[in-house]
C-alpha positions as CSV (number, residue, x, y, z in Angstrom):
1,X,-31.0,-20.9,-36.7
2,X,-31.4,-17.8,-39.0
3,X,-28.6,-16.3,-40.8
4,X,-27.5,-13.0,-39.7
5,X,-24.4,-10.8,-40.6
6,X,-21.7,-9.7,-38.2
7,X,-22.9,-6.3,-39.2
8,X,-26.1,-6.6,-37.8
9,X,-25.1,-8.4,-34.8
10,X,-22.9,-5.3,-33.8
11,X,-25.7,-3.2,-34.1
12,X,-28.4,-4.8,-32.5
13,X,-25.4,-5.4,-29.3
14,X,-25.2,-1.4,-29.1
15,X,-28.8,-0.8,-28.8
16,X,-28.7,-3.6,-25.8
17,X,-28.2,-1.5,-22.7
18,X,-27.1,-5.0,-20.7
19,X,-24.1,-5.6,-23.5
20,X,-23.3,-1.7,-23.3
21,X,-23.0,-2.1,-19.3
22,X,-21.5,-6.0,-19.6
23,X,-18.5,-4.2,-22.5
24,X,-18.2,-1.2,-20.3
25,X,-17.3,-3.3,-17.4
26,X,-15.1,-5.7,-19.4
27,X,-13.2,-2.8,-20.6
28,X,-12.6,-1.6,-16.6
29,X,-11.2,-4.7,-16.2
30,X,-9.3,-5.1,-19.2
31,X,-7.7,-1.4,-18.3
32,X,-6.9,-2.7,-14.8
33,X,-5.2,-5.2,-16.2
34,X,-2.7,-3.7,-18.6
35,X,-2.1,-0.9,-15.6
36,X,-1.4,-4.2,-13.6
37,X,0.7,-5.7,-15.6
38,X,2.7,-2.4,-16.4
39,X,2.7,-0.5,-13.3
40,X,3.6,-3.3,-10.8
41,X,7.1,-4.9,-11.1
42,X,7.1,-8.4,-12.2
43,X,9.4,-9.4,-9.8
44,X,6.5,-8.8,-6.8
45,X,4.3,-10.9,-8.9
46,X,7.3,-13.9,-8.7
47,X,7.2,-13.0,-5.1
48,X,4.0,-13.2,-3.7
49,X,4.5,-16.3,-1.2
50,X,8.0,-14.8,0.0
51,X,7.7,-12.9,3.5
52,X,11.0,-11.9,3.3
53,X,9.6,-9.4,0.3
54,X,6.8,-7.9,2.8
55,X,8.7,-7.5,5.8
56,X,8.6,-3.9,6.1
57,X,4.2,-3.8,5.6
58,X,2.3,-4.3,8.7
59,X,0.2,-7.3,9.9
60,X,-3.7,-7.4,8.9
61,X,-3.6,-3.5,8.5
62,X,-7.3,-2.2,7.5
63,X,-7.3,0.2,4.6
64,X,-6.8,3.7,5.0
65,X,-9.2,5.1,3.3
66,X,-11.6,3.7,6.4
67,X,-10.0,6.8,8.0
68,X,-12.5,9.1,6.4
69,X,-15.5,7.9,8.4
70,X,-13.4,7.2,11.5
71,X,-14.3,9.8,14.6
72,X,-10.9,8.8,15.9
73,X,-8.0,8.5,13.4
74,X,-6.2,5.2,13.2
75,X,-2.1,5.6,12.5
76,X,-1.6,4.6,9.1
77,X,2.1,2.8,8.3
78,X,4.5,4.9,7.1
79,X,7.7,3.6,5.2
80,X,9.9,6.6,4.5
81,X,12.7,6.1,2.5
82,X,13.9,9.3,1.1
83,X,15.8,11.0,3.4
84,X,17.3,14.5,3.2
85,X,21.0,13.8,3.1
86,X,23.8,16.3,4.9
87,X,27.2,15.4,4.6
88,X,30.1,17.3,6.4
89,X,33.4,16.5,6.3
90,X,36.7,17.8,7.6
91,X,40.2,16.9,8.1
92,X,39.8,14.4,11.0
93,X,35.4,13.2,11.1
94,X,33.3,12.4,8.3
95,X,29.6,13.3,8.9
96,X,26.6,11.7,7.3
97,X,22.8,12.8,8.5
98,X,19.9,11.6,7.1
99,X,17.3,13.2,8.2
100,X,13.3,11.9,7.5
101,X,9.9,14.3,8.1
102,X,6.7,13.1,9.3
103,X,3.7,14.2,9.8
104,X,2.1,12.6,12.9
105,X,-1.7,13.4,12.8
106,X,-3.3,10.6,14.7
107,X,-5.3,9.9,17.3
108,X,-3.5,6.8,18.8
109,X,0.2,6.0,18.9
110,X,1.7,4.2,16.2
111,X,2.6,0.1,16.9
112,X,6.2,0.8,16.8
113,X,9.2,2.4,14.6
114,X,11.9,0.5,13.2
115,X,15.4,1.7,11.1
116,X,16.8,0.0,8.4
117,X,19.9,0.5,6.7
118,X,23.0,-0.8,4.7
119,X,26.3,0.9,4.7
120,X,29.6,1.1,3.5
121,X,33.0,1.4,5.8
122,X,36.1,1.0,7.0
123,X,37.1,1.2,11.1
124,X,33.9,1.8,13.6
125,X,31.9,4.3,12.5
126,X,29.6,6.0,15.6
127,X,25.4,6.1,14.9
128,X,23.4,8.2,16.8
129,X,19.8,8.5,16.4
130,X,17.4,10.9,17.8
131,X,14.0,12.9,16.9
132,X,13.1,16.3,17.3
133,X,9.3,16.6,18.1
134,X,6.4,19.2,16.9
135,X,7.1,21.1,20.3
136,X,10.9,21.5,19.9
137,X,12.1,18.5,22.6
138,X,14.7,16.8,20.9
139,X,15.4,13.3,22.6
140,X,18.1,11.0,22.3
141,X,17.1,7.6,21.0
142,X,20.7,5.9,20.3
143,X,24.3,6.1,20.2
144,X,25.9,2.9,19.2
145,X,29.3,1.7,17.4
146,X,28.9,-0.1,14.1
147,X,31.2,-3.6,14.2
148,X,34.5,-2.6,13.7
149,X,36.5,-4.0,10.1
150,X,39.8,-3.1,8.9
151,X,38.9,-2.8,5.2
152,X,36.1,-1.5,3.8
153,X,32.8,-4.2,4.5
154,X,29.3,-3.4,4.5
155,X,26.6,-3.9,7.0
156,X,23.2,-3.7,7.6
157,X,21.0,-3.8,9.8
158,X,17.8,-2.7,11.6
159,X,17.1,-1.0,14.9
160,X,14.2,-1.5,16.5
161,X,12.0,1.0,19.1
162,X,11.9,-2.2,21.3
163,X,15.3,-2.2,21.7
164,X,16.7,-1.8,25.8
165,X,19.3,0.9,24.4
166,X,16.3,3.2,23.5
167,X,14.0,2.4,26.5
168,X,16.9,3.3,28.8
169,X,17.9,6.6,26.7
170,X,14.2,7.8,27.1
171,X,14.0,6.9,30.9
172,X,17.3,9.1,31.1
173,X,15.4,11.9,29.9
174,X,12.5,11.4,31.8
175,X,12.8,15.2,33.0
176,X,11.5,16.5,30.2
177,X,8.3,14.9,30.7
178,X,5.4,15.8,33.5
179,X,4.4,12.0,33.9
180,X,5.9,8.8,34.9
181,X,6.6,6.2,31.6
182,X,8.8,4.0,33.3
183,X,5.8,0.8,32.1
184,X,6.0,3.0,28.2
185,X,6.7,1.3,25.1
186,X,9.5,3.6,23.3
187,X,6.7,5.0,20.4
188,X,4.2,6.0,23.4
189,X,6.9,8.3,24.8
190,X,8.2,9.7,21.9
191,X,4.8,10.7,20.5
192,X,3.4,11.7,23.4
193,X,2.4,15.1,25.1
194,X,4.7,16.5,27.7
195,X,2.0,16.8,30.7
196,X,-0.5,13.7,29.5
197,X,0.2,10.5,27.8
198,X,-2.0,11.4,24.5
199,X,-0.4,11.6,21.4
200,X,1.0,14.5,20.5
201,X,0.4,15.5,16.6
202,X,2.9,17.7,14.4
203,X,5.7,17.6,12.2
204,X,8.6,15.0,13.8
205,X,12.1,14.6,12.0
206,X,14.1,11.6,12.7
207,X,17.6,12.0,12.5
208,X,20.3,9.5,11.7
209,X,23.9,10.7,12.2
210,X,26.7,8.4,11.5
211,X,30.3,9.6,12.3
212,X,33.5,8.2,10.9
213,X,37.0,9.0,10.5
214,X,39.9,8.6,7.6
215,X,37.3,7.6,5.5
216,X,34.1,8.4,4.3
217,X,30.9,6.2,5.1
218,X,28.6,5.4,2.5
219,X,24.8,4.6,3.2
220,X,23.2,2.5,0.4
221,X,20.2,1.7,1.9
222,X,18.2,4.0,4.5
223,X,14.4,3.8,5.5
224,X,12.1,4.8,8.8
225,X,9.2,2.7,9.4
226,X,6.5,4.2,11.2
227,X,4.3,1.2,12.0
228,X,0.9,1.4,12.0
229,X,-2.5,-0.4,11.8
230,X,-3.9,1.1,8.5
231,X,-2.0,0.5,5.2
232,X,-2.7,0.7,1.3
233,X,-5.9,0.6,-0.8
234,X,-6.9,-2.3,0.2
235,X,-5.5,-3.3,3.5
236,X,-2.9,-6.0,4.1
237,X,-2.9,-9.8,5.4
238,X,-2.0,-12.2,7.9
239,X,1.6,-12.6,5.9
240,X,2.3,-8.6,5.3
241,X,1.6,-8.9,1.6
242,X,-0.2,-5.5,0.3
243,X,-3.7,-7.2,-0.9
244,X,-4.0,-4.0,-3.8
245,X,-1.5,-6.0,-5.5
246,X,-3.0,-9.0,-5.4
247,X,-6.4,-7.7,-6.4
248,X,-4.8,-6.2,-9.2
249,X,-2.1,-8.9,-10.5
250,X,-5.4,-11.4,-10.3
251,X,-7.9,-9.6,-12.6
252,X,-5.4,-10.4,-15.7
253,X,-5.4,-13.9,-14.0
254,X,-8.6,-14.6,-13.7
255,X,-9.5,-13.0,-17.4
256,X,-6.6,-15.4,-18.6
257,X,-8.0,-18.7,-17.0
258,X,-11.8,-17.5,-18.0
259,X,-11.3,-16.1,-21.8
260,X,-8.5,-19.3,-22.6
261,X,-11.2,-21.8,-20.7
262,X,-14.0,-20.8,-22.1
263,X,-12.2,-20.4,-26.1
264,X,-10.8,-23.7,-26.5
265,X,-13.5,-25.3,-24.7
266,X,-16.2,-23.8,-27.6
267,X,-13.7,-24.6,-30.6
268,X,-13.1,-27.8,-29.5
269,X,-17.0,-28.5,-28.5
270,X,-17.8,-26.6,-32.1
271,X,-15.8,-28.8,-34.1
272,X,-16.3,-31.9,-32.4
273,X,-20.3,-31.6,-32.4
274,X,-20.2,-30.3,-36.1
275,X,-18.4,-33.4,-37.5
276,X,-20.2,-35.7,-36.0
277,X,-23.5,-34.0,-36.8
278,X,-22.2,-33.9,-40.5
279,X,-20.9,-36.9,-40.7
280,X,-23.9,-39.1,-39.1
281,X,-24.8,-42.9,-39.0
282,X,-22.1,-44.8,-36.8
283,X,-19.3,-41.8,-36.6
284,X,-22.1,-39.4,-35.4
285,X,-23.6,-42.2,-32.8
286,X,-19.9,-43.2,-31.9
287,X,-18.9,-39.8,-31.3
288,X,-21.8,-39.2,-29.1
289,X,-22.0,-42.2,-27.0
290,X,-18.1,-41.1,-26.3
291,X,-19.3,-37.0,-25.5
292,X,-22.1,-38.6,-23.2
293,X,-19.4,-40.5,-20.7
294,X,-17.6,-37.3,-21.0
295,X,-20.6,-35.8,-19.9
296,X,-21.7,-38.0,-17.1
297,X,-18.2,-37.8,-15.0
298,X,-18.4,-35.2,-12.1
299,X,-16.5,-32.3,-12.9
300,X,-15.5,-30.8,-9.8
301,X,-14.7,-34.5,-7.6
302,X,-12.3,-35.1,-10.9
303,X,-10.5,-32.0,-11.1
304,X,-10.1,-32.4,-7.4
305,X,-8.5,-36.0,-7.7
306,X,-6.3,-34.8,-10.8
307,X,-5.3,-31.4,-9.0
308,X,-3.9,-33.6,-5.9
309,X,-2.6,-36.8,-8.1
310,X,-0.9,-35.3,-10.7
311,X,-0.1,-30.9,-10.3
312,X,-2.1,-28.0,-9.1
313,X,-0.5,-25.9,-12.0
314,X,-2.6,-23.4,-13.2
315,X,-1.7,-24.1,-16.9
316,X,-2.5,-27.9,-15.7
317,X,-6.0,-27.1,-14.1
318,X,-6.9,-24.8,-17.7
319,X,-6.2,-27.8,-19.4
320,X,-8.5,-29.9,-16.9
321,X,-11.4,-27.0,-17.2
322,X,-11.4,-27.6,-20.6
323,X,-11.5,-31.2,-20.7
324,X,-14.7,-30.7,-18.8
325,X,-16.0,-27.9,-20.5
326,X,-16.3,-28.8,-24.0
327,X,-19.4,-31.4,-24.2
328,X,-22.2,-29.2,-23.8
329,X,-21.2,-27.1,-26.7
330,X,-20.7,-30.3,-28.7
331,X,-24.1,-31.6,-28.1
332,X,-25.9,-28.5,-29.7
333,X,-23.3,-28.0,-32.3
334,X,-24.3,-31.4,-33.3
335,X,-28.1,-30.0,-33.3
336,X,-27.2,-27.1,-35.7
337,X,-24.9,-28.8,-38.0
338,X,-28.0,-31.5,-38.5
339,X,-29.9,-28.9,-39.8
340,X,-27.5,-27.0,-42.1
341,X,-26.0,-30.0,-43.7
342,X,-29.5,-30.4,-45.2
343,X,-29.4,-27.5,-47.1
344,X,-29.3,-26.9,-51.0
345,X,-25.6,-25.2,-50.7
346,X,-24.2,-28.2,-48.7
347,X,-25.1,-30.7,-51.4
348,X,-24.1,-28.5,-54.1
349,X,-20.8,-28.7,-52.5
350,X,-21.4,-32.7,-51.9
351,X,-21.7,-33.1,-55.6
352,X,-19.0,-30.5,-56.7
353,X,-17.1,-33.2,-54.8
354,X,-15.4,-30.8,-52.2
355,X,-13.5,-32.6,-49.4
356,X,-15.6,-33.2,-45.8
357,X,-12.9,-30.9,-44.0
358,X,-13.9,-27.8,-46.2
359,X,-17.6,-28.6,-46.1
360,X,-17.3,-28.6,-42.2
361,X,-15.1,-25.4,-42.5
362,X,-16.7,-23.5,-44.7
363,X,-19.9,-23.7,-45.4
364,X,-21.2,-24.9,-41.6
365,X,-19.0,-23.6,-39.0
366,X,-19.0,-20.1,-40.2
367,X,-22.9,-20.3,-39.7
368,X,-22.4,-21.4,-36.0
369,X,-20.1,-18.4,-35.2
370,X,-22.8,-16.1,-33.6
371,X,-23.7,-19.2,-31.4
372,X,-19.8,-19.7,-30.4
373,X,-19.0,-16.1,-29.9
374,X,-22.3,-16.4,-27.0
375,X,-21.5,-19.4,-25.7
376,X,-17.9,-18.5,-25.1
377,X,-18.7,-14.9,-23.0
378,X,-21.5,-17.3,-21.1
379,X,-18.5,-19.9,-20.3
380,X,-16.1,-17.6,-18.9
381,X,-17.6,-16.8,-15.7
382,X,-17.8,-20.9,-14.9
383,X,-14.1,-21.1,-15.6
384,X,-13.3,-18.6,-13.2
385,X,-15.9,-19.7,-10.1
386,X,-14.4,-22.9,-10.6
387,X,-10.9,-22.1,-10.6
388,X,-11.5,-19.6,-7.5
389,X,-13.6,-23.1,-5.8
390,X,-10.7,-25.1,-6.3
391,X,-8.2,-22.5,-5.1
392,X,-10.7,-21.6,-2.1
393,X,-10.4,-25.9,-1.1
394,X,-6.4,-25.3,-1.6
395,X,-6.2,-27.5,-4.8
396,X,-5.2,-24.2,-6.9
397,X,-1.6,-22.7,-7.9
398,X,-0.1,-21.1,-4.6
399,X,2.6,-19.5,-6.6
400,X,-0.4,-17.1,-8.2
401,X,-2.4,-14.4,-6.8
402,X,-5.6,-15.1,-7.7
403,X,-8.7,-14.5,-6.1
404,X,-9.5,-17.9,-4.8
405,X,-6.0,-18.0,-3.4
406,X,-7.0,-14.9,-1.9
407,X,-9.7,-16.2,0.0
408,X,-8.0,-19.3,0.7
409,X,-5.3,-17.7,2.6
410,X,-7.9,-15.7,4.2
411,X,-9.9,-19.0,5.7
412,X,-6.8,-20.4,6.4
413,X,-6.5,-17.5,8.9
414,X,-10.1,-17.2,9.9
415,X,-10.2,-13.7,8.4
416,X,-14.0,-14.0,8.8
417,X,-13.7,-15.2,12.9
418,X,-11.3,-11.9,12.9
419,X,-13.2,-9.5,11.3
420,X,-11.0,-8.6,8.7
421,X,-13.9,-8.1,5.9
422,X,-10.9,-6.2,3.7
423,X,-9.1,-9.6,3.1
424,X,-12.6,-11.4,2.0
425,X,-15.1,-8.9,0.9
426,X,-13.0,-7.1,-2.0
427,X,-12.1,-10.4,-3.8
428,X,-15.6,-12.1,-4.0
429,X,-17.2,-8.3,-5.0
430,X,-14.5,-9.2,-8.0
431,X,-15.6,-12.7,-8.6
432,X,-18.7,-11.5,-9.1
433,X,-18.2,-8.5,-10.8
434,X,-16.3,-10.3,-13.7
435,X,-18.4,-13.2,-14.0
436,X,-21.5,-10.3,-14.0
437,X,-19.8,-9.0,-17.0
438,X,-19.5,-11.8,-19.5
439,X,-23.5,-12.5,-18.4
440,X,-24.5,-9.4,-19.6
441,X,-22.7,-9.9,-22.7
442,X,-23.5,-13.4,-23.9
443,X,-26.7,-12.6,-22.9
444,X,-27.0,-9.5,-25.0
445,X,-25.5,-11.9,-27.9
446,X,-27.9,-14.7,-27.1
447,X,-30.5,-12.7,-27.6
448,X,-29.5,-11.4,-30.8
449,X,-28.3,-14.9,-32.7
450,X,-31.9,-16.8,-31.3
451,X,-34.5,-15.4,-32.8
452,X,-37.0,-17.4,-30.4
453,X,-35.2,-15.5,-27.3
454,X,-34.8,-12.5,-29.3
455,X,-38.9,-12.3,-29.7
């Protein structure tokens, strides 16, 4: 192996147009990550495998950008939840209306719509909900009195357009309509036309009055959910959970498990490999008959048996990946540090009388560097395929969003049987795309540190 300075390393890597493209990739996905990390609360990381935290999304919802090659325009999911807020008030009732907009321009009717909301009373305070629609009609949904309490006591609670109370309101007011919706669902006859049962686009307003008297009513929590079957950036799953957050939250993941893998896998194989190449005779032969066993187990049957004997942690299954991933390197470091320990500046330092540990330290490992800085951007893409392999059989962490989890839920479901290529295409196009990356790179650096490669 040739010597050759960091210096020149950096600038034979810029005039390689793979490293170039293999960094400029890296950093996308470096950036994704901090805006990750930053941008999404931590809290919806920690809650990932609750459905109680993804109630209000919709079920397997395609993305809605698929809208822009659609003829027909799917309803996308709308949660509203900033209302306009009216309050009135006089000597005898207390008025609060909250009042949300929407702009309905669809060519279907939306799956249903559902009211949630928290408030603060005293007595029984009277809710009425109704909408007024693009062509003026303003219908009656609900009138309903909220559980009465003597003291002040909060309630929540969420109304549903499935609801009898509705259906029977709407069937009152059947006059204002040219057709006959007696077999209607709620949402098709409050978004539909007058004289046909098409949807009917324009601006809606939902509005939620709530009455009270002596005292005033307080409302915490207030939010209209429009459902739909198009949601988010990237769609959502079987279990509600918005799949743009798990895309995201598992690039830092997977760049965690890869660059952690693959760097103590290389120190540990650099060290080990040198020593026992310096150190020779029974140590070296000792040391290698003991990397050779190492070598010879099956990787993937043992991290299988030790992800289902003893934890499928993700901190656990690192440690695992680098139990397995440190022999190679240690078999060519050995090779290398044959070679340099031959030279005049080693026994210089032999005769100086310099300890074996700085030898090792400072005269031969600083010479395999170039090597170790390769080998490690070559080892990360392993570390990642296998920790998304072992996720994908269900051995991996559930409590993390990676990729292979991803994927796993998504054959767990038969997302493939269903169609739904948004819950398996846009995680393996990121497998692939980060392991493509650190290719291009330790390439670009293998090419520069072997001079037999580089001609």
């Amino acid at each position: 192996m040739s010597n050759i300075t960091p210096q020149e390393i950096k600038q034979e890597f810029i005039k390689s147009k793979m490293g170039i493209a293999g960094i400029s990739i890296l950093s996308i996905l470096v950036i994704t990550s901090v805006i990750a990390m930053i941008s999404i609360p931590i809290e919806t990381f920690q809650e990932w495998n609750n459905p109680g935290n993804w109630i209000s999304n919709p079920k397997v919802a395609i993305p809605i950008w698929v809208n822009i090659f659609m003829t027909e325009k799917i309803p996308e999911h709308k949660i509203l939840k900033n209302p306009n807020i009216e309050k009135i008030s006089n000597s005898e009732i207390n008025l609060t209306s909250h009042q949300f907009g929407l702009n309905y321009d669809y060519d279907d009717f939306p799956n249903d719509f559902i009211y949630e909301f928290s408030t603060e009373y005293s007595g029984s305070p009277l809710l009425q909900m109704s909408v007024i629609r693009p062509d003026g009609i303003k219908l009656d949904l609900l009138t309903t009195s909220l559980p009465y309490s003597n003291g002040k006591t909060v309630h929540s609670e969420r109304i549903f357009s499935t609801d009898n109370s509705i259906k029977k309101n709407l069937f009152l007011q059947s006059e204002k309509f040219e057709f006959v919706f007696e077999r209607l669902s709620a949402e098709n006859i409050v978004f539909s036309k007058i004289d046909t049962n098409d949807p009917l686009k324009g601006s809606y307003i939902f509005l939620i009055d709530m009455y009270g008297t002596n005292s005033e009513i307080q409302i915490h929590e207030s939010k209209l959910i429009i459902g739909g079957k198009a949601f988010g950036i990237m769609g959502t799953d079987e279990l509600r959970r918005d799949l743009a957050i798990g895309l995201l939250w598992g690039t830092p993941l997977a760049l965690f498990i890869g660059l952690v893998v693959s760097i103590a896998s290389v120190v540990m194989g650099l060290l080990y490999g040198v020593y026992a190449g310096y150190k020779g005779k029974k140590t070296d032969e000792t040391m290698m008959r003991f990397n050779d066993v190492i070598y010879a187990l099956p990787a993937l049957p043992f991290l299988i048996i030790l992800s289902v004997t003893i934890s499928n942690s993700i901190f656990v299954m690192v440690g695992f990946l680098t139990i397995f991933g440190w022999v190679g390197i240690a078999k060519v470091a050995r090779s290398m540090s044959l070679q340099i320990k031959t030279r005049g500046y080693v026994d210089a330092a032999n005769m100086m009388g310099q300890k074996d540990s700085k030898i090792i330290l400072k005269h031969i490992v600083p010479q395999l560097l170039p090597y170790a800085f390769a080998s490690i951007a070559i080892s990360v893409p392993a570390a990642i395929t296998t920790e998304a392999g072992l996720s994908f059989l269900g051995l991996g962490d559930p409590s993390f969003p990676t990729w292979g989890q991803i994927l796993h839920d998504a054959n767990t479901f038969g997302a493939a049987s269903r169609g739904m290529w948004w819950w398996i295409m846009p995680p393996g196009i990121m497998i692939a795309i980060t392991g493509l990356a650190f290719v291009f790179i330790g390439n670009a650096l293998d090419a520069i540190v072997n001079p037999k490669l580089k001609r």
